[in-house]
Structures are given as C-alpha cells and as structure tokens.
C-alpha positions in Angstrom: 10.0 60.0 -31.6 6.9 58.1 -31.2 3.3 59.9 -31.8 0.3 58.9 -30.3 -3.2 60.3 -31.6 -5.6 61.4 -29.1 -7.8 58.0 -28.5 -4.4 56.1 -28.0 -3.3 58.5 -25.2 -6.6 58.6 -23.7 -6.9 54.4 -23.8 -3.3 54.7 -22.0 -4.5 56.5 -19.1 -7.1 54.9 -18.4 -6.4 51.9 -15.1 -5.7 48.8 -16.9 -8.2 46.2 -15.2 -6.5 43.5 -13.1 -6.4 40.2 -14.1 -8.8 37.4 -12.9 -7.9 35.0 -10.1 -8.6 31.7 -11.8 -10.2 29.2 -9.2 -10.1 25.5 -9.6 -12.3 23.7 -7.2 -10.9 20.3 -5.7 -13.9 17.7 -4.1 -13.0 14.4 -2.7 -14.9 11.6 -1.1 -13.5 8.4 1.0 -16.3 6.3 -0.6 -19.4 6.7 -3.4 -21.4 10.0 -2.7 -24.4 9.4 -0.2 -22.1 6.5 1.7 -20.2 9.0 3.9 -22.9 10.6 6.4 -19.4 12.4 8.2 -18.8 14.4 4.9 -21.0 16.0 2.2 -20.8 14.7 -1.1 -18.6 16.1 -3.8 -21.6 18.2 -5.0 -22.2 19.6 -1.6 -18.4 20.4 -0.9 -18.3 21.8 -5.0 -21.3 24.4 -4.2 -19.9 25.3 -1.0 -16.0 26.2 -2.9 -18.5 27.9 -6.0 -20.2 30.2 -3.2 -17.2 31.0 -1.7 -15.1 32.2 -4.8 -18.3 33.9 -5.7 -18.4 35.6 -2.4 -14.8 36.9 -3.4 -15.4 38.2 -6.8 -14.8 41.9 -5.5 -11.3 40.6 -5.6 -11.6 39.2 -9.6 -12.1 35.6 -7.7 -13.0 33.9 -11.3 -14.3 30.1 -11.0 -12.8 27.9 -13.5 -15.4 25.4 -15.5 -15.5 22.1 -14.4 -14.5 20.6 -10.7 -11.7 18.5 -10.1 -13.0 15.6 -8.2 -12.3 12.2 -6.7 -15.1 10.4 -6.2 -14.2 7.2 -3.7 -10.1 8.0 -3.6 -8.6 7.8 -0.1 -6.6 11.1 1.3 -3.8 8.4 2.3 -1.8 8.9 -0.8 -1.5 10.6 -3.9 -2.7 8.3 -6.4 -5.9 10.3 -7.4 -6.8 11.0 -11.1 -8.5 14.6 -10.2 -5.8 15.5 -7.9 -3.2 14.5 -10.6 -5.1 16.8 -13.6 -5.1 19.6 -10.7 -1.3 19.2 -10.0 -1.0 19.3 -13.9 -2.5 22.6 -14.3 -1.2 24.2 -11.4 2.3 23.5 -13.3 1.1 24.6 -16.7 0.0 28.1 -15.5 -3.7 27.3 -15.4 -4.7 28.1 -11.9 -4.2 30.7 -9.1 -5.9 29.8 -6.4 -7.3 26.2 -5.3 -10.4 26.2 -3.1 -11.6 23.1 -0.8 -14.0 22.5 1.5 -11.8 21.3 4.0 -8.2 21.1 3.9 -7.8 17.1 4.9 -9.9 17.0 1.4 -6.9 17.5 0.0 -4.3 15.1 2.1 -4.6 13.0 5.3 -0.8 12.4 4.8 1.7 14.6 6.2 4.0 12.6 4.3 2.3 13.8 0.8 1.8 17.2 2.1 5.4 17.9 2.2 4.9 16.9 -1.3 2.0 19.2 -2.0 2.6 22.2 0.1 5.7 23.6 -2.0 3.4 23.8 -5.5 1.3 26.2 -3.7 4.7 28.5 -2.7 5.0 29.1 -6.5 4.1 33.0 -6.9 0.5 33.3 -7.7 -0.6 30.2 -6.8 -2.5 29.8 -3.4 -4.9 27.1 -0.8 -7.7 28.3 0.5 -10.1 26.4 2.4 -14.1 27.1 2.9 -14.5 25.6 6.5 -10.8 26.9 7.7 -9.8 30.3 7.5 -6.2 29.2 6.4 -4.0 30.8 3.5 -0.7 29.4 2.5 0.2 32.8 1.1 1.2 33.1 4.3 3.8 31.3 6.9 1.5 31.1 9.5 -1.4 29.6 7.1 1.3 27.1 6.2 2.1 26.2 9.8 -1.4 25.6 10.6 -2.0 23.6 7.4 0.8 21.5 8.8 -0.9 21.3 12.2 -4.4 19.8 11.1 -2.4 17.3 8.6 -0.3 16.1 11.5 -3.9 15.4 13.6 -5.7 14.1 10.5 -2.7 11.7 10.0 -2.7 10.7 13.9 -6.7 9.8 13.7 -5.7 7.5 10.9 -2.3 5.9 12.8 -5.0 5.5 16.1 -7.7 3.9 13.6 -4.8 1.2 12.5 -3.4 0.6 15.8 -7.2 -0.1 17.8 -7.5 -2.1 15.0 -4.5 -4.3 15.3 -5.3 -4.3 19.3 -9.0 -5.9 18.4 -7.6 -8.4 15.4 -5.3 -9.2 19.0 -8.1 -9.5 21.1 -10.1 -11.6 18.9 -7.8 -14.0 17.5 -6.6 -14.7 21.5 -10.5 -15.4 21.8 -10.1 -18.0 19.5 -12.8 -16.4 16.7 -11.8 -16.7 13.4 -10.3 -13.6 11.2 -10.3 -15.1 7.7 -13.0 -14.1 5.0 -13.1 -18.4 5.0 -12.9 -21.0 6.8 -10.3 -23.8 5.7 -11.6 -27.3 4.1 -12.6 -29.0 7.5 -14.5 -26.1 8.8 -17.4 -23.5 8.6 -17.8 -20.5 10.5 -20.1 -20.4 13.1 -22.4 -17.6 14.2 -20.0 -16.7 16.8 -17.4 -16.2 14.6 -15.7 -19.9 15.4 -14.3 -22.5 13.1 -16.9 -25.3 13.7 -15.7 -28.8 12.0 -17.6 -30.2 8.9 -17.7 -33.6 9.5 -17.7 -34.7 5.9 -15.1 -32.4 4.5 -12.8 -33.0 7.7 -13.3 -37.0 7.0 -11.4 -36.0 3.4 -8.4 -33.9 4.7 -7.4 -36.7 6.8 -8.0 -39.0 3.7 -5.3 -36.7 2.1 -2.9 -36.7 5.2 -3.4 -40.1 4.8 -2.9 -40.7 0.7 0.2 -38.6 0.7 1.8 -41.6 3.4 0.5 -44.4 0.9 1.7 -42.7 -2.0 4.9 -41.1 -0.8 5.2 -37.9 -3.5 2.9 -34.8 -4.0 2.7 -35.2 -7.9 0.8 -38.8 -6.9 -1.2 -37.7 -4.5 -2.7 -34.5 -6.6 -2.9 -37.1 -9.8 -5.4 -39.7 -7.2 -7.0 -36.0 -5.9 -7.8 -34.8 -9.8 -9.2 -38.8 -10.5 -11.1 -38.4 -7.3 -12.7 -34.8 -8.5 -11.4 -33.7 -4.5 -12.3 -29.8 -4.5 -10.4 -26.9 -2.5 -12.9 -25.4 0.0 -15.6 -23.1 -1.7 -17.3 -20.4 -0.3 -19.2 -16.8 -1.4 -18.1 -13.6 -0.8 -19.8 -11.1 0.7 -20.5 -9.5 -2.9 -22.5 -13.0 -3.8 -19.4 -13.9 -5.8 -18.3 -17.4 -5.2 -14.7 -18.4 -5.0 -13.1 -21.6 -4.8 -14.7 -25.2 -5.4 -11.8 -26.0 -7.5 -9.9 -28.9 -8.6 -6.5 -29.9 -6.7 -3.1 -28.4 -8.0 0.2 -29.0 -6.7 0.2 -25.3 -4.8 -3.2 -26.2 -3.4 -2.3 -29.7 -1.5 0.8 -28.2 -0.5 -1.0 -25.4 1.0 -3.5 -28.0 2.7 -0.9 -30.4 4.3 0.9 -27.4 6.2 -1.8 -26.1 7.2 -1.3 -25.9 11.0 -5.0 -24.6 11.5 -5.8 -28.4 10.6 -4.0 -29.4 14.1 -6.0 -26.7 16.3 -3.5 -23.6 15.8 -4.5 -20.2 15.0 -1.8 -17.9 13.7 -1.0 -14.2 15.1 1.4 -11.6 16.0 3.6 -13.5 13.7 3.4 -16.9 15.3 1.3 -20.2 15.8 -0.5 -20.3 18.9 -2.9 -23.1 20.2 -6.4 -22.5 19.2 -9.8 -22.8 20.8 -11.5 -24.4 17.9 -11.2 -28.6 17.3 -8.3 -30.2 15.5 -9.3 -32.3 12.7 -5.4 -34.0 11.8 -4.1 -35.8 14.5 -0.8 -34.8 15.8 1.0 -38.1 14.8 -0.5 -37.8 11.2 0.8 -34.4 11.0 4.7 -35.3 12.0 4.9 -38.4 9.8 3.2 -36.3 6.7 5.9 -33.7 7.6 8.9 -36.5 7.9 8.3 -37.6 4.7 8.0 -34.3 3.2 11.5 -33.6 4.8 12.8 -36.8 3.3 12.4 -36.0 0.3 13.0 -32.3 0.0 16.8 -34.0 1.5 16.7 -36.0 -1.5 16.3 -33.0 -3.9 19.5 -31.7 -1.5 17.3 -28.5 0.2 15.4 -29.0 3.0 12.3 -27.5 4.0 13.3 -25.2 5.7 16.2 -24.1 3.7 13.6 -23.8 0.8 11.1 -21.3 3.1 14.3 -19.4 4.0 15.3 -18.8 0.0 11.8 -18.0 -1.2 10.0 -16.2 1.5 12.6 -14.8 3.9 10.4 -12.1 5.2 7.7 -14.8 5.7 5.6 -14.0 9.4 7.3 -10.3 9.1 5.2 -9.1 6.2 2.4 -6.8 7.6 -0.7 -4.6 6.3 -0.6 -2.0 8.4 -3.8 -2.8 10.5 -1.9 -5.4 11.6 -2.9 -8.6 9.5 -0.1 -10.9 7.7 0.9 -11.2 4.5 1.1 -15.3 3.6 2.8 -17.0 1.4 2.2 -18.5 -2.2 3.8 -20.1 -4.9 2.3 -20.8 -8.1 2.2 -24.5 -9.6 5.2 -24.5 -12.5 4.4 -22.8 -15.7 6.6 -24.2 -18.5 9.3 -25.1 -15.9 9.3 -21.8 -14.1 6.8 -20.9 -10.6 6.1 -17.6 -9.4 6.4 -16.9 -5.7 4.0 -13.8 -3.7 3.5 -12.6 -0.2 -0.6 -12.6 -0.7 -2.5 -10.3 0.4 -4.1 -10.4 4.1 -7.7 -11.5 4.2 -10.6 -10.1 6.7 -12.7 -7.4 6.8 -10.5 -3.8 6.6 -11.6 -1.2 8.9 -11.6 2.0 6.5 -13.4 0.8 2.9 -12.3 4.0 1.9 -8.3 2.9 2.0 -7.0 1.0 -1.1 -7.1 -2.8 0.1 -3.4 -4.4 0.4 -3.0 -6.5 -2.9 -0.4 -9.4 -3.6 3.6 -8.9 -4.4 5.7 -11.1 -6.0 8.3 -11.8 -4.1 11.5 -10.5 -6.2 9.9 -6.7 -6.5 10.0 -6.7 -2.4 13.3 -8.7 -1.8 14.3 -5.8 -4.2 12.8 -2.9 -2.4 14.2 -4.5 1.0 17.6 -5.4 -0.5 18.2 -2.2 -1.8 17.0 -0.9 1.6 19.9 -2.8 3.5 22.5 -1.8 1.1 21.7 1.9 1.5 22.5 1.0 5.5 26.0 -0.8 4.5 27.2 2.0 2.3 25.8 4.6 4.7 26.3 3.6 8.3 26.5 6.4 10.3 23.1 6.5 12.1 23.1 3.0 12.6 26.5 2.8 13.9 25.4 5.4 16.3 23.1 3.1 18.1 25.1 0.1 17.9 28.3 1.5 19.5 26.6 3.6 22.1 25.1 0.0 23.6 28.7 -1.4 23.3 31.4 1.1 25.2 34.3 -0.8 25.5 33.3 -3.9 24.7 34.9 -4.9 22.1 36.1 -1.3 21.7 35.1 -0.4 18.2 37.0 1.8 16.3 34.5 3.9 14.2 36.2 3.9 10.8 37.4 1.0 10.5 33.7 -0.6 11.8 32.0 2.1 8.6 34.8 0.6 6.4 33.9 -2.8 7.3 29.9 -2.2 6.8 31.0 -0.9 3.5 33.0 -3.2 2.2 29.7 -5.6 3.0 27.9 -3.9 0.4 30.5 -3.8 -2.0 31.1 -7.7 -2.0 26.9 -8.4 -1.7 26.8 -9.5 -5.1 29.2 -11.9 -5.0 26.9 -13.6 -2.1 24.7 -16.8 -2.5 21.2 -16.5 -2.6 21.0 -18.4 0.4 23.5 -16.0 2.0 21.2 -13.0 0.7 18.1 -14.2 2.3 19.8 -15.3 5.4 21.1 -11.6 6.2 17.4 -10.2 5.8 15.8 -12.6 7.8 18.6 -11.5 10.5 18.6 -7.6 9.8 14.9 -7.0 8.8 12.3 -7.1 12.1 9.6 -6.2 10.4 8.0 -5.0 7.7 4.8 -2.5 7.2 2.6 -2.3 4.3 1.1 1.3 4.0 -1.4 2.6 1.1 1.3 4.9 0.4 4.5 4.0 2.1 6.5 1.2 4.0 8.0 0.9 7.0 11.1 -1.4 8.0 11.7 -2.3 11.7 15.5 -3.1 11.8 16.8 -5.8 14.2 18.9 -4.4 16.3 20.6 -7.7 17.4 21.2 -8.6 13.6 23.3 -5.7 13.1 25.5 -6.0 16.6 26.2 -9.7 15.1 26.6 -8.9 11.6 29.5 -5.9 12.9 30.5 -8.2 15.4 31.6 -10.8 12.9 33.1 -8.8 10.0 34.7 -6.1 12.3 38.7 -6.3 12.2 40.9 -4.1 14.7 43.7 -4.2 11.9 41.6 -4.1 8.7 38.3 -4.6 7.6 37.6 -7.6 5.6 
C-alpha cells in the first residue's frame, strides 16, 4: 500500500492548472512593408494577432516569442520560408493555435488550402483569425474558410484573365508589349515600335551578308570582325542589358525575326502589325530559302528541327496570358542547351513570383509523363471521345482502353521525332502558374490518335 504524508495529499487535491495555449502568430505581405496601402504591414497585422491572444488569456491564450513572417511572399503558393518554419512546428508539437490577421494571409490558393487545412484537424491544433470570426475547430469554421479561399482565388483568376483581355487589346492596337524593342526600332512615347534609321540600315546589311556568304558560322565571324552589337537597352532598375557581341544563337534569333517584316506576335500566332517593316519581304524569303537549303543538306529541315526541340513552341503560356519563346544556347563543347524563355513585359501583380526560363527536357518531361498517365488511364478521356462518336465507327470500349494502353507501353520504343509529334497533336495548351500548370488537351488529337490505333479484332 502506498502512503502519502499530509502535504502530498493536500498538493493532490488541489485543481491542477491547465496548460497554456501556445500561440504562434503568422504575418504576410505581397510586397516590402509600406508598398501595400490595401494591407497593414507585417508589424501592424503582428500587433493586431498579439492583442488578440492577449485579449484571450482568460482562456491560458499564451503568445509564443517571435512572429513567423513573410515579408514580400505571394499567397499564390506555398513556397514561403516563415510559413514553412510554422508548418514545421505545428508538426513537432510546438503550437496550438495559429492566429492571423486575415485568413487569405495565410493562402489565396484553394489549391494549397486543401493542403493546409488538414494540419489544423490534428487535435489541439487550431486557425483563428483577428478580422474573421472563423474557427476550424469547427465544421462550419472550416466551410467558411473554404468559402473566402474560393473568392480570394477568383479575384486572382479575374486579375489574370483582364489582363490577358488588355495584353489582347493592346497588341491588336499595334503598341508594343516587350520590355525592348528589337534592333531596328525604339519605342515611342505611345508605346509603338518607331524605326531607327541607323540600326535598321544594319539588319538589312545582315539579311543581306548571310546571302553573300551563304552559312551562319561566316556571317557571325564578318559580324564579330565588324564589332556588330545585339540591341541594348536599360531596364527599368537602371540596369543595362544587351550591347553585346554577335553569337550564333543571336543572328539566328535576328534573321527570324518576323517583327523585322511588320508582324506582331499574339494569341499564339503572327499577325500583321501597325508599326514599319524594316526587311523587305523578298529579302526575308530568299534569307529563309537558303536557310532551308541547307538545313536539307544536314538531312532535317527547319521545320522538322522546331518540331524536335520546341514542340510546345506558341503553346507555352504565363498565365496572364504572355508566351513563352524559344532559345537555344550557342554549342558548349559540342553540346547546346534548349529553353522556353521566360515572357517579357510588365506583370500585373509584383507581388507574384515572375515566370522564369525552362529547359526544355524538364517540361517535355513533366508533359510526357502527363500524356502517359492519359494512355495508361483512359477512362475519363475515353468518355468524351466516344460520347461525340455514337456509332461511328462503333467503338468497343475495351478494346479502344486496351489500345490507348498498349500506346504507352510501346512509347519508348518511339523516335524522338515521333514523341514530339504526338504532343504537338495531343497538347492544346499549356499554362504556367506560380504554383501549378494547367494542360488544355486537344480534343481532335486524341479522336485521331484512337482513330488510327483502334482495331475491332485486337488492339495493336
């Protein structure tokens, strides 16, 4: 039998105090503090979260030392340092409650808030916000979380697609997009490629010394004993760019440039500009002959080339609605490196991470992969595809999934030419996101691509 002396018994008897509720505050801002006149700064929104827990200390609220903020980190994604330590903590037992100032603080992506949302379901962990009266302890608090997520992702989707309907509007105008103008041309103050006499007087000098010398390794050896420069021009952080000598990548670059015959490009073609061609039309087609001559010579063709490097080339999109282009490095040690580059202009939201280059074999990957998941896992598509097609041919579903299978199970045995030709058929579009991408399938590419490797008796 266990004996307890007096003072033990008494200390037993006594209430135990409860334990403290250990607060972490979380502050974000889009941009540096002061920039933002729509939100308070991360000191405003961290003495508004302190107030509040100590408003609740009746309950044992305790604030934790410290804040965890993100000082110029958009809510689009997930890729915060603060946000990460908080995660961190909330894992290792560190926190029981998480106050912000406002819930979108947290996440403007409904996407990452189904990511978020189940850390604060662990028991004892919960979301409070100053400005909302919302609690995820409970279902309803998480519905309406849910709810102003949904509408704080909307206003960004609305932000993108008025932008993409200006960028429209304003390339159809004729007023030029790019950060610069191309070697030719200056931007005027209306926002229109004006021609520079001088520097227009030199690209058709190059049109013209690529005829008389009849390769691209002659003509950039006569542009580097010339000292011919790429266009230069100063950013709008007084940092100059450009003004360099002529590489192979950069005269190749020049002499397709169709802005050089009066075209602007957008919504994923060339269309006839309102600004002055500086090439004439007939220089341009014999350039291009020869080009094609000789790329016949090497036994691929232009065109065949464009296909096998940049196969989603004019489908690549920020989502704002600017282009990706297309670049490929001169060779380095024998070998050249090929990226979709990054869309140039002015970005609507400073606060979203800025699209940045990809080389060209990480998204062929990402996209590949993509398609194969479709082959091995046809169902959904299959849906669509027969629903349009009652009857004609009549499709026998398994045999048509067999056949989509057997696609992906044969892929690697494929050319490379064969690879790129089935994205550009199958892949529409693609969309660039801070945090995400979107594929638009063609819908056509797949009725052809059953159409010819369906078999009534057996699939190939």
């Amino acid at each position: 039998m266990m004996l307890f002396m007096e003072d033990e018994l008494a200390a037993l008897a006594r209430p135990t105090a409860p334990c403290p509720l250990r607060c972490a505050v979380y502050a974000r801002v889009s941009v540096e503090d002061g920039q933002d006149k729509q939100m308070p700064s991360i000191e405003v929104q961290t003495q508004a979260c302190r107030a509040f827990i100590e408003a609740h200390r009746h309950k044992n609220w305790l604030a934790l030392d410290g804040v965890y903020a993100d000082n110029g980190y958009s809510g689009g994604n997930l890729q915060r340092p603060a946000l990460r330590r908080l995660l961190d903590d909330m894992q290792s037992d560190q926190i029981d409650v998480v106050v912000v100032h406002r819930f979108d603080r947290l996440s403007r992506s409904i996407f990452d808030l189904e990511t978020l949302l189940p850390l604060f379901t662990i028991p004892g962990i919960r979301l409070v916000s100053v400005t909302q009266p919302l609690d995820t302890k409970s279902p309803e608090g998480r519905l309406s979380l849910h709810l102003l997520t949904s509408f704080a992702q909307f206003e960004r989707e609305l932000i993108g697609e008025r932008t993409r309907e200006k960028l429209t509007a304003t390339r159809a105008s004729g007023r030029w997009q790019g950060s610069a103008a191309p070697l030719g041309y200056r931007i005027d103050h209306e926002q229109r490629l004006a021609v520079v006499d001088a520097e227009a007087a030199m690209v058709r000098d190059i049109f013209q010394r690529f005829l008389d010398l009849g390769s691209m390794s002659a003509l950039v050896e006569f542009l580097q004993q010339r000292g011919y420069k790429t266009k230069s021009w100063v950013t709008r952080d007084r940092k100059k760019r450009g003004g360099g000598l002529f590489d192979r990548n950069a005269a190749y670059r020049l002499l397709n440039n169709r802005v050089l015959i009066g075209e602007v490009y957008y919504e994923g073609e060339w269309h006839r500009g309102q600004h002055r061609p500086i090439v004439d039309l007939a220089l341009w087609n014999r350039v291009h002959e020869v080009m094609e001559q000789r790329a016949r010579r090497k036994g691929t063709s232009n065109q065949d080339r464009d296909l096998l490097d940049f196969p989603l080339a004019g489908r690549l999109f920020w989502h704002d609605g600017r282009a990706f282009g297309c670049f490929e490095s001169s060779s380095r040690k024998g070998k050249r490196y090929r990226y979709y580059t990054a869309p140039t202009g002015d970005q609507p939201d400073d606060s979203e991470p800025h699209p940045k280059n990809l080389p060209c074999a990480v998204l062929h990957e990402i996209v590949t992969d993509q398609i194969r998941q479709r082959l091995r896992d046809p169902s959904l598509l299959l849906d669509t595809l027969l629903d349009g097609h009652q009857g004609e041919p009549v499709f026998d579903r398994n045999l048509a999934l067999a056949a989509m299978k057997q696609l992906d199970d044969v892929w690697g045995m494929f050319i490379d030419k064969t690879q790129a030709q089935l994205m550009l058929n199958l892949v529409q579009q693609v969309t660039l996101y801070p945090d995400q991408m979107q594929l638009r399938w063609s819908q056509q590419g797949w009725e052809t691509l059953l159409r010819e490797h369906y078999r009534p008796e057996k699939p190939v």
